[in-house]
C-alpha positions as CSV (number, residue, x, y, z in Angstrom):
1,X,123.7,41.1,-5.7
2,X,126.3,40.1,-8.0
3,X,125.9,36.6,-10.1
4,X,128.5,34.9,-8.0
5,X,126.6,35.4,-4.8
6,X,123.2,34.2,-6.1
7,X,124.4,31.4,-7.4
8,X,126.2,30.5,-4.1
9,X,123.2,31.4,-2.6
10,X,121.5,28.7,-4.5
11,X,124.1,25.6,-4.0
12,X,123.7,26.5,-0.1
13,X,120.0,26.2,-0.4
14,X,120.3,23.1,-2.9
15,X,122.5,21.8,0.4
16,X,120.4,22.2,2.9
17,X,117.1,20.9,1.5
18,X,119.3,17.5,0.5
19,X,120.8,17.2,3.7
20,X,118.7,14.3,5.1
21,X,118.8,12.8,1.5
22,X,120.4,9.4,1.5
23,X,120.7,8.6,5.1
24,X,119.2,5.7,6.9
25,X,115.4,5.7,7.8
26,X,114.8,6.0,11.9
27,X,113.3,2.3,12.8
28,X,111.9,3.5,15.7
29,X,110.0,6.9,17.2
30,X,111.3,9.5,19.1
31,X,109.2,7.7,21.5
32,X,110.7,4.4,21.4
33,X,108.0,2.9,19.4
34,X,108.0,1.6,16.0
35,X,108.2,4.8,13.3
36,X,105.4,5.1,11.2
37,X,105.8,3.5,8.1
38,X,106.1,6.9,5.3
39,X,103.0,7.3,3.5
40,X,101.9,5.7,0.1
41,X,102.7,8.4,-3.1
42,X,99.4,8.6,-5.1
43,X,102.0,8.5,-8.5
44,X,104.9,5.9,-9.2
45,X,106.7,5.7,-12.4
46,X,109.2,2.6,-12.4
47,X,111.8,0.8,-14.6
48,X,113.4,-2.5,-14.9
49,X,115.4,-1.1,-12.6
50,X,112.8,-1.3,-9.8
51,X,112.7,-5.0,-10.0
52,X,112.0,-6.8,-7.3
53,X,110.5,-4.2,-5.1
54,X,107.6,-4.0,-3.3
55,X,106.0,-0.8,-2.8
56,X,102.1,0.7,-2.1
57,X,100.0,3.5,-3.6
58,X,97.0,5.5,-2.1
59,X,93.8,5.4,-4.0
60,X,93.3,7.1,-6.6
61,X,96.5,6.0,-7.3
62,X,98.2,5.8,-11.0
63,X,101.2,3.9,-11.6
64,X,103.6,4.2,-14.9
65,X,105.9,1.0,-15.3
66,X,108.4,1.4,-18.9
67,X,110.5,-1.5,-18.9
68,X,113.9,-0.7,-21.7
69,X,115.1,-3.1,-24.3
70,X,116.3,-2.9,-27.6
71,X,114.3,-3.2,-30.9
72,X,115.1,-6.7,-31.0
73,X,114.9,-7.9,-27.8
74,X,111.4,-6.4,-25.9
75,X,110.2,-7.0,-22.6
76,X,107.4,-9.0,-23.1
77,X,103.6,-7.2,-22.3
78,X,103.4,-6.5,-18.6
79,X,101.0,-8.9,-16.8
80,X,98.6,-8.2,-13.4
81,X,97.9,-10.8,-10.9
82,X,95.3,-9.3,-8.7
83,X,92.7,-7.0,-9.0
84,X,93.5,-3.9,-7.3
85,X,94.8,-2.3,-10.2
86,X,93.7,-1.9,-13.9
87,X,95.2,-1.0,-17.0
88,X,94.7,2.7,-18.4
89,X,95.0,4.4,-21.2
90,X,97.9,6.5,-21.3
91,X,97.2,9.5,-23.1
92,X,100.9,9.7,-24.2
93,X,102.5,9.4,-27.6
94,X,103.7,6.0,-29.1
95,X,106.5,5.0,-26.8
96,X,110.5,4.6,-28.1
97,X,111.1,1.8,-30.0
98,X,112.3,-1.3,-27.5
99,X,110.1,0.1,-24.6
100,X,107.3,-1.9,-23.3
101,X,105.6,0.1,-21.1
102,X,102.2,-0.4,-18.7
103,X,100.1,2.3,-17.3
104,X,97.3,1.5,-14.5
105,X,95.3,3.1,-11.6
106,X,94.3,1.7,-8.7
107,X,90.6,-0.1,-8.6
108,X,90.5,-1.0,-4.6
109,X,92.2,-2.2,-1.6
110,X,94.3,-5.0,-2.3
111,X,97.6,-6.3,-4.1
112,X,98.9,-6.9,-7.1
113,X,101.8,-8.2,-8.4
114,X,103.3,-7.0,-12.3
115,X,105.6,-9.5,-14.3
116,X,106.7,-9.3,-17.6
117,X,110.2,-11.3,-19.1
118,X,112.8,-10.9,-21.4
119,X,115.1,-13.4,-23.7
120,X,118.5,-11.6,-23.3
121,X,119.1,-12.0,-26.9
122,X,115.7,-11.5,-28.5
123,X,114.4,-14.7,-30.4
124,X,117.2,-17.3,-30.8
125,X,117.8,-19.6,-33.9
126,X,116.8,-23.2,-33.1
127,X,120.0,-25.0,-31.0
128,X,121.0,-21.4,-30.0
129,X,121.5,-20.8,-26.5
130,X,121.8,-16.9,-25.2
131,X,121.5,-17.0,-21.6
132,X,118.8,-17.2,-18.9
133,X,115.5,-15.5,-18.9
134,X,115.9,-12.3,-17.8
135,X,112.1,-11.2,-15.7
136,X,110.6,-8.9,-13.8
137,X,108.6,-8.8,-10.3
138,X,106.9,-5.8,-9.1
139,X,104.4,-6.2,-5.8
140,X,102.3,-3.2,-5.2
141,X,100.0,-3.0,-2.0
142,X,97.2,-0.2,-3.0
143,X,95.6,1.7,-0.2
C-alpha cells in the first residue's frame, strides 16, 4: 500500500466517524416519545468560554474549570454555591500566569452553581472607568 492510499484511507475513516458531528440532536424517539436525555460524562474540563451553561456529571465525577486572563487582569477565585461538589487538589503543576483555575469532584446528588468575575481592565486608578464587570455562571447538576 503506497503512502497516498493510506493516508486516503485515513481521511475517509476521519469522515465517516464525524459524520453525525455537528448536526441537530433528535427531540423525540424513534418511537415518538421524548429522546432520552445523553448521559452525564464522569470528566468535564471548561473555559470562560462555557459560560453560562448548564451541564451534569455522574458520580464520581471530577470537573476542571481554567478561566484565561492576563497577568493583570485575573478572574477572580472560583466560588461554589451548593454542596454537591468540592474542591480538589489538582495534582498538576503551577498553572500559566493569568489563569485562575478550579478543580473539584463530585460529593452527592445535588447542584451547584460556580461564579467567579473579572474587571476588564485589571484594577483601575481611582475616577477610572474601564467597562462592565465581566463574570462567570456555571450550573452543574451532579448524578
Amino acid at each position: 500500500m503506497t503512502r497516498h492510499t493510506a493516508a486516503r484511507l485515513v481521511a475517509s475513516a476521519v469522515l465517516v466517524t464525524s459524520a453525525g458531528c455537528g448536526q441537530a440532536a433528535h427531540t423525540t424517539s424513534p418511537a415518538g416519545g421524548p429522546a432520552p436525555s445523553p448521559p452525564c460524562p464522569a470528566t468535564v474540563t471548561l473555559t470562560e468560554a462555557d459560560n453560562g451553561r448548564t451541564l451534569c456529571l455522574t458520580q464520581p465525577g471530577h470537573l476542571e474549570v481554567y478561566l484565561h486572563g492576563t497577568a493583570r487582569d485575573r478572574w477572580q477565585p472560583i466560588t461554589l454555591e451548593g454542596d454537591a461538589l468540592r474542591r480538589a487538589a489538582s495534582g498538576k503543576a503551577t498553572l500559566v500566569l493569568g489563569v485562575t483555575g478550579g478543580f473539584f469532584t463530585t460529593a452527592h446528588v445535588g447542584t451547584v452553581h460556580l461564579s467567579s468575575a473579572r474587571r476588564p481592565c485589571g484594577t483601575p486608578a481611582p475616577g477610572v472607568t474601564c467597562g462592565p464587570l465581566r463574570t462567570f455562571k456555571i450550573a452543574i447538576t451532579v448524578r
